[in-house]
N, C-alpha and C positions, 0 to 999 in steps of 0.2 A: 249561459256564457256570462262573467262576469267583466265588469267594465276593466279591469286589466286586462284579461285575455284580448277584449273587443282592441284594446287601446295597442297594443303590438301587434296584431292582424291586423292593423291599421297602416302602423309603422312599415312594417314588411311589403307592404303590399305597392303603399306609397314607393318603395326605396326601391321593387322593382320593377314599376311603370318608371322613375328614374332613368333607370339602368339602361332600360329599352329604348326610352326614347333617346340618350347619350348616345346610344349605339347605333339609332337611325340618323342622327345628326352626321352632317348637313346635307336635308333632304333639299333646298331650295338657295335661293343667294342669301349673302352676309350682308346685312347694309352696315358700313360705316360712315357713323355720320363725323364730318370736320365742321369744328366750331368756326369757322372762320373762313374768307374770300378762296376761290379758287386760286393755284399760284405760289401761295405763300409756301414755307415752310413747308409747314404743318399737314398742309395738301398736301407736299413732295412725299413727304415722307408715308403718309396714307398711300398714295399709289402705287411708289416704289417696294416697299415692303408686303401690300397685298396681294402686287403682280408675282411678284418672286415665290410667293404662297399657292397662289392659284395654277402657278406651273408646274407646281411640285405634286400637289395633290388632284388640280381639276376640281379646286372648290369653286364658288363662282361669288365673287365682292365688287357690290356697289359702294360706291361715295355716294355720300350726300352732305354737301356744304349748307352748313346753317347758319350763317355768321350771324352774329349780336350781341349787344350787351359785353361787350370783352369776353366772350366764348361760354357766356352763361348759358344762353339760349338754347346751345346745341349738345351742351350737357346736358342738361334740364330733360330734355327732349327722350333720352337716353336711361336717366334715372327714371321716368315712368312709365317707359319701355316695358314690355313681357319681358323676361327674365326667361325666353326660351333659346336663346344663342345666335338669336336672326339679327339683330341692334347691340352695335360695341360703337364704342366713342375714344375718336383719339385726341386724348387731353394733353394737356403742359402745364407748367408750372403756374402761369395765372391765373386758369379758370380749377385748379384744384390745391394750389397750395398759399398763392396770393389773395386770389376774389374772397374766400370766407372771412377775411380780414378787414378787406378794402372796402365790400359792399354793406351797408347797413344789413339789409335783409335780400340772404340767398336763397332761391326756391331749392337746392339741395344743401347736402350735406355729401362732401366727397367720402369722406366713411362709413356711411351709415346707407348710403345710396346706392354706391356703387363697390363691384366688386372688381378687384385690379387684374390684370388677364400677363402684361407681359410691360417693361420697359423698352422702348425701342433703340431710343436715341440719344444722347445731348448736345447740344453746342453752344459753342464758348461767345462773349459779348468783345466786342473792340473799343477801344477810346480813342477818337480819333479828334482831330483840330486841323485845320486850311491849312493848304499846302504855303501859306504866305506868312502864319503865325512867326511870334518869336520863339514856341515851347516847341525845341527841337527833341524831346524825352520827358519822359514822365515827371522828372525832378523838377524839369523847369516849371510845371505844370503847379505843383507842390508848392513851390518856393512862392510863385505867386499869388496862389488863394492864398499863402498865410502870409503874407505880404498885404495883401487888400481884402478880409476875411470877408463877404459874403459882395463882393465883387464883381470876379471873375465869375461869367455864364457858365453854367452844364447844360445844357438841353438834352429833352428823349423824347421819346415818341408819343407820351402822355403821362399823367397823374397815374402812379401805382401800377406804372410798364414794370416786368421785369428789369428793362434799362434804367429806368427810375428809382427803382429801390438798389438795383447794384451800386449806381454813382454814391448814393445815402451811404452803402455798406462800405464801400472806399471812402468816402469824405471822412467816415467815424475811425477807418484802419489810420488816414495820415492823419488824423486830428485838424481837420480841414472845415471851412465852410464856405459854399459855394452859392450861387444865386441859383435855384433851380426855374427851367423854362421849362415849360410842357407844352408841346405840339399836339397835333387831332393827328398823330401818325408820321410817319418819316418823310415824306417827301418835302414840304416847307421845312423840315427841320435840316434833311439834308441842302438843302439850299444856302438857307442862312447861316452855315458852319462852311461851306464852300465859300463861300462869298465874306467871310469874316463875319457876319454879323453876331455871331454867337461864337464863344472859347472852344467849348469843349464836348463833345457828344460820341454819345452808348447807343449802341444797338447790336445786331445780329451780325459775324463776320459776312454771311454771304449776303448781307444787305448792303455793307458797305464796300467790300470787297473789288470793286470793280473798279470805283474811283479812286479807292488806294493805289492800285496800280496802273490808274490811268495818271496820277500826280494830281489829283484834286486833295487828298485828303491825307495827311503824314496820321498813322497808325501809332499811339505810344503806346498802348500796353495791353494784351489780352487778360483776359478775368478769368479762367482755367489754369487749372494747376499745372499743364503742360501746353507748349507752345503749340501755333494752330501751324496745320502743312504747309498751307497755305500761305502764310505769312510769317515763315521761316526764319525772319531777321526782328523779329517783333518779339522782345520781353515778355512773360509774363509780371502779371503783377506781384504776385508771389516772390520773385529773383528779384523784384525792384525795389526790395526790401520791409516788405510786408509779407511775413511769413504765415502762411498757413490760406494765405487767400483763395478762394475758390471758388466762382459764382458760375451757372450753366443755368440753361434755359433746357428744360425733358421735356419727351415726348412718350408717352404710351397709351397703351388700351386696355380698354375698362369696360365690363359689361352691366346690367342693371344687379342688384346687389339679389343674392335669390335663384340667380344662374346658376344651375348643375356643375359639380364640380370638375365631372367628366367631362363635361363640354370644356372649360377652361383649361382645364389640364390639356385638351386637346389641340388649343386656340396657341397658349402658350408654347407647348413642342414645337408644331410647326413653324413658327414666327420666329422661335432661337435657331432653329435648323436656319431658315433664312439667312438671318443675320449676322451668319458663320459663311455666305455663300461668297467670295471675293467680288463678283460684280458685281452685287449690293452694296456692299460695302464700300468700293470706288465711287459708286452713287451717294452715295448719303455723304460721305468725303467730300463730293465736289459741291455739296452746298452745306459743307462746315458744319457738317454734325459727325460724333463718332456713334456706333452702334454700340449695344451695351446688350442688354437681353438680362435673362435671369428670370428668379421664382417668381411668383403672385405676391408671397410673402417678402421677399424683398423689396418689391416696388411698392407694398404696402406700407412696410415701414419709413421707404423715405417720403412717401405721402404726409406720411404722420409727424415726422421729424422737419419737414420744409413749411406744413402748416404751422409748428411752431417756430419754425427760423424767419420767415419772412413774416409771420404775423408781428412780431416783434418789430421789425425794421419798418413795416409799415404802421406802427400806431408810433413808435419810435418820430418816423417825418410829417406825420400827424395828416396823410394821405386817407381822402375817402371820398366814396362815391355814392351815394343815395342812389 
């Protein structure tokens, strides 16, 4: 037998232990691991969307929160994972299209690590200001950074938040400059923008969401190209005359790069079946996210296309993290 022959009995033989084990998948639980605190989002959207899966098929999904490091930790975790279909990670925009940018040195590589399974979600960012302010609309907002150019406060939720590079991406659409404040997370932040101490502040609609309609907080302009349900009388920024504007925070899963294809193509099906289900969808609605779904390769390529959108923006505000 010559070493071609050996080298495609090789091939074949490989492709149908593949095959097989594809086809016994899933013999036991899924763990997905969330980079991040119980609660959040990013949880919602992990439990929501697996329960909706496990009632369909009778697969059976663990979470497991790993918070740290801005969700490097729990991808990490993930990337040197077995590549056998048991460990998928649901990522967002930071820990896969901002951190390679932000971090000096990442223990992965979102491309090269891992392999993308399905898009879940996105939602859209709010800019809000005290309900005591004098910036009753976004214009007013406008008028007054260039009125007193590096001034007027932005606050977010920290150094190279996605709230923090969208404000950068607005300040460069008005031709604006702003004082950036950076918080260790939203809760002081939402304080001292309640309270006046701070102009202007970005984050997640259903983070703020509550106090908008409690009259803590007047709402000027969603960062999505379409208006949020939620907050139905709220501009986008886009209509407010910056055209093309578009910023959203994703959500999807990704398994170790190496994963069978069958398995993911499996992973994938079922989770778009989902995300077509209307009370799923009501759910992910009511904490301001829209469901989206699609190929591996589409959520590939906007991997690849937000690594270089937002790498840009954040070497741009000259944002990093050691």
């Amino acid at each position: 037998m010559n070493f071609t022959r050996r080298t495609l009995l090789a091939i074949a033989a490989a492709t149908l232990t593949t095959g097989a084990f594809a086809q016994a998948w899933p013999a036991k639980a899924i763990r997905i691991v969330v980079p991040f605190p119980p609660g959040g989002g990013t949880d919602i959207i992990a439990r929501e969307t697996s329960q909706n899966v496990a009632a369909a098929t009778g697969w059976t999904f663990v979470i497991d929160n790993k918070p740290g490091a801005g969700g490097n930790l729990g991808v990490d975790a993930v990337a040197k994972a077995p590549a056998d279909g048991y460990t998928i990670v649901l990522g967002q925009t930071s820990n896969l299209a901002i951190n390679p940018t932000l971090y000096s040195k990442l223990p992965y590589d979102p491309q090269k690590d891992l392999m993308p399974i399905v898009l879940l979600a996105d939602a859209p960012l709010v800019m809000v200001t005290g309900a005591n302010s004098p910036y009753k609309g976004l214009a007013d907002a406008v008028n007054a950074a260039k009125a007193k150019p590096g001034v007027v406060n932005f606050a977010s939720p920290g150094n190279g938040t996605v709230a923090h590079l969208t404000s950068e991406l607005f300040q460069k659409a008005a031709a604006v400059k702003t004082q950036h404040v950076p918080y260790k997370g939203a809760n002081q932040a939402l304080t001292d923008v309640i309270s006046g101490n701070v102009e202007l502040y970005m984050s997640s609609v259903p983070t703020l969401l509550g106090h908008i309609k409690q009259g803590k907080l007047r709402a000027l302009a969603v960062t999505s190209a379409k208006r949020v349900d939620d907050l139905p009388d709220v501009p986008t920024i886009n209509e407010s005359g910056y055209k093309g504007f578009n910023a959203v925070t994703w959500f999807g899963l990704l398994a170790p790069a190496g994963t069978p294809k069958d398995i993911v193509a499996r992973l994938n099906a079922e989770f778009n079946k989902a995300l077509q289900q209307p009370a799923l969808r009501k759910k992910l609605g009511d904490e301001g996210a829209d469901p989206v779904g699609g190929t591996p390769e589409q959520f590939a390529t906007l991997i690849k296309d937000d690594i270089a959108r937002w790498g840009k923006i954040v070497k741009e505000s000259g944002a990093k993290v050691d």
